[in-house]
Residue, then its C-alpha position, 0 to 999 in steps of 0.5 A: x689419295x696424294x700425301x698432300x691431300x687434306x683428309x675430308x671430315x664426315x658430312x654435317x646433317x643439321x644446319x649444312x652451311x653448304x646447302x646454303x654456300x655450295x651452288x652459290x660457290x661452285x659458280x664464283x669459284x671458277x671465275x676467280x684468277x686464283x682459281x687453278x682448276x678452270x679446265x676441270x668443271x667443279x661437281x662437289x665442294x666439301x666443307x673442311x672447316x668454318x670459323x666465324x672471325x667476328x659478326x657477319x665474316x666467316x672464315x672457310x676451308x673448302x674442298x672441290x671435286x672435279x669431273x674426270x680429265x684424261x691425264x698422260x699416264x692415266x689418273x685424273x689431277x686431285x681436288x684442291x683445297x681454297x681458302x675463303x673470308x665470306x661476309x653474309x649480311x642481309x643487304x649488301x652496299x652498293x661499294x661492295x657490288x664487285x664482291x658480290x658472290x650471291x644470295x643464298x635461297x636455302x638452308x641456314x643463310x637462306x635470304x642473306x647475301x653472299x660476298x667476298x669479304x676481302x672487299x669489305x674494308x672493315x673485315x680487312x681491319x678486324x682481320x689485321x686486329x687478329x693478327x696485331x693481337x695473337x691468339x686462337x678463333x676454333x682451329x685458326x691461330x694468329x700468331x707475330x713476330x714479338x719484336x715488330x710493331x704493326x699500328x691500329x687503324x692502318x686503311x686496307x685496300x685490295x691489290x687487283x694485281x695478285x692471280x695465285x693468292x690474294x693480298x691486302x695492303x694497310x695503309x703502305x706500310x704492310x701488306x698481307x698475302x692470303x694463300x688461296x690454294x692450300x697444302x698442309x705444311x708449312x708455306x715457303x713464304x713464310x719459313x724462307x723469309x723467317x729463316x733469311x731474316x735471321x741470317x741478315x738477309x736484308x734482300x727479302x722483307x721479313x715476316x712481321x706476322x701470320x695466321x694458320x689452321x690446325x684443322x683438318x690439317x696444319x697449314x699456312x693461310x696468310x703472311x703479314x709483312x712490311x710493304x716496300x712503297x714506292x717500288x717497282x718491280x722487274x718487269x715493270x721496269x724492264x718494260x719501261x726501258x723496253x718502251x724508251x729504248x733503255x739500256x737495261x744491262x746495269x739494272x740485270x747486273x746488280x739483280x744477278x748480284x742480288x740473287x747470288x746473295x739470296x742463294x748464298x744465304x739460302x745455302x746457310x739457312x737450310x744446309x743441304x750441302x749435295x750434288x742433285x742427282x742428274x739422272x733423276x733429274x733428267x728423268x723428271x724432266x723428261x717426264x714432264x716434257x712428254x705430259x706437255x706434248x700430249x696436251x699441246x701437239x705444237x711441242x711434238x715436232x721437238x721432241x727429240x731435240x729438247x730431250x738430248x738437252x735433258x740427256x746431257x745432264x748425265x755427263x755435263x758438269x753437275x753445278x753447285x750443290x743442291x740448296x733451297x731457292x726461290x722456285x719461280x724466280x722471274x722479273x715480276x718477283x723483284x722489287x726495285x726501291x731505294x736503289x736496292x733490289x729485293x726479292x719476294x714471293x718465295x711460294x715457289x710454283x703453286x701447282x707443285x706439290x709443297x713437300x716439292x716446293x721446299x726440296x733441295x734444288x739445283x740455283x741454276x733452275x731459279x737463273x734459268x727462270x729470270x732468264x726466261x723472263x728477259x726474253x718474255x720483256x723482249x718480246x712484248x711488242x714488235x719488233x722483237x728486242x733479241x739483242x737486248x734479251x741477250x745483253x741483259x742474259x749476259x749482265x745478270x749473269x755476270x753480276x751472280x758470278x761476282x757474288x756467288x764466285x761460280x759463273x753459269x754461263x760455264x755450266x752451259x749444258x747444266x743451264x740449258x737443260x733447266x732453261x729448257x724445263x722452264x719453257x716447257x712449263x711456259x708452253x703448257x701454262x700459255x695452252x691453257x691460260x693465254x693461248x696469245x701468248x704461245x708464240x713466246x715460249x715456243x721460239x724459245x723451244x725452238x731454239x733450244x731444241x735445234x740449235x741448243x743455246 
């Protein structure tokens, strides 16, 4: 069992509140967005924990099996672990229709209909109580920072837009993320924000409180923390320019500054201080580029090219030290308000391991992402805006090089190689998830593989 797995407890006899939840949750489950196992039918759920936050709202833990998938290099991918509020009441309002999860035939809710909770708004409120009110409900601690003030009574509304987790804004003054999928540990999206806030980082909003379990393991299950209103993030906006006939070049320069600054005080908060090993490095991507061509044959044909971007690791110059970072920086992760860009989301890649999640990397990988996304912006309609990817390439990063006092655009086979990583993950994400989408990515390897810039 992988060191992140949680342990399962043993199975209940009496009253199993899976005899009543478990078909009704196998089938909702692979339909949600958040859902990370849609290509791995789910054939068992294990309760891990149930706690009852207040009538009729219980908080779940649970634990998916799946049939076996043929992976590269043999083994099938582990179980995960999901975060669930169900409501159970006996009848459901017609608001509440999209919420709908089922009605339980057997078992201790047997007549009582099922719904996700985050719909309801009144569980929404209780649940900011909690948090405006510190303290234990069984293995769940609700804890805040003492210096914030959160009002009573602020209205909640579900974001549609979140995929990985889900997230409730109170009345545009807070908003929380709920971590679906979860590891035991601390989540970066709380230990970042909270340790760049005491460097005077005034580029991520702070946590202002949060909630974890401590059953069956230690884990963070949501983050509280002030909402940016009226904001607008990259990607939004560089579509918008895109659209016009914008200039974007100003907007990617002061992103390029922000970003630097973000590093620079990434580097104070968690003292790493060391050169990545490239040869290490190299190998994990290498690794990780033979695993996507084994799922998608489209890469196979530049294979070898994308490999020698990988090899030059071992003798291009090694780059800034390893640190923390954001780990999916990209334009959907950056928020522009009040003439300031602010940066969010530092979860990292859902689908790593946490404990990789929160290593030391090289910055260079967090450039490579935002990169990677101006050229997703330029390619969202025809005809393709090539030119204005690269001017934007160039300003973000000559702006990280104002601030940051190093330029990445002189660690040319450094960049490529991690720029190359990122778009093998694209590939292998756009095969499964938005097969439309391939093409993107895939001009991207070609360009890489052939002519290496």
């Amino acid at each position: 069992m992988p060191k992140t797995a949680f342990l399962r407890p043993r199975r209940t006899v009496v009253a199993d509140p899976m005899v009543s939840l478990g078909g009704l949750l196998r089938d909702w489950l692979p339909r949600q967005r958040w859902f990370a196992g849609k290509d791995r039918p789910v054939t068992d759920l294990t309760l891990l924990s149930m706690t009852e936050l207040f009538p009729g709202c219980l908080h779940l833990l649970v634990q998916t099996d799946h049939a076996p998938v043929p992976a590269p290099g043999g083994g099938t991918p582990a179980g995960d672990c999901y975060q669930l509020l169900l409501g159970v009441r006996q009848h459901l309002s017609p608001r509440l229709g999209r919420a709908l999860i089922g009605r339980a035939e057997q078992g201790p809710f047997a007549g009582m209909t099922v719904y996700d909770a985050l719909h309801d708004p009144r569980s929404a409120q209780l649940l900011l109580e909690r948090l405006r009110h510190p303290g234990s409900a069984g293995p769940l601690r609700f804890e805040c920072d003492p210096s914030a003030s959160v009002p009573a009574g602020l209205p909640p509304r579900l974001l549609d837009a979140e995929q990985s987790n889900s997230s409730l804004v109170y009345g545009d003054e807070f908003i929380l993320k709920l971590f679906r999928r979860i590891q035991p540990g601390v989540n970066p999206d709380l230990e970042v924000p909270g340790a760049l806030a005491g460097q005077g980082c005034r580029r991520v909003p702070a946590p202002v409180a949060w909630f974890r379990t401590t059953q069956p393991q230690e884990a963070t299950l949501g983050v509280l923390q002030p909402y940016l209103r009226d904001a607008s993030d990259g990607w939004t906006l560089a579509l918008r320019a895109l659209a016009t006939g914008d200039d974007f070049t100003a907007q990617a320069h002061e992103l390029g500054q922000a970003t630097a600054e973000v590093h620079l005080a990434l580097a104070s908060a968690f003292p790493a201080g060391t050169h990545g090993e490239s040869g290490r490095t190299a190998e994990a991507m290498t690794e990780r580029l033979d695993s996507a061509a084994h799922c998608v044959p489209a890469l196979k044909p530049f294979v070898p090219g994308l490999r020698a971007a990988f090899g030059a690791l071992a003798t291009c110059d090694a780059g800034p030290p390893a640190q923390r970072i954001h780990g999916d920086l990209h334009l959907g992760q950056v928020l522009w308000a009040g003439r300031e860009w602010f940066v969010i989301d530092f979860e990292g890649e859902p689908s790593r391991p946490l404990n990789e999640r929160r290593s030391a990397h090289s910055p260079v990988r967090d450039i490579a992402g935002m990169l990677r996304s101006f050229d997703y912006a330029a390619r969202q309609r025809r005809p393709w805006r090539p030119e204005w990817a690269r001017r934007c390439r160039e300003a973000f990063c000559a702006g990280y090089a104002s601030r940051a006092g190093w330029d990445p655009r002189k660690k040319h086979g450094l960049l490529r190689a991690y720029e190359t990583d990122r778009a093998v993950y694209e590939v292998l994400y756009e095969a499964r998830h938005r097969p439309d989408w391939l093409p993107v990515p895939m001009a991207a390897i070609e360009r890489l593989a052939v002519r290496g810039d």
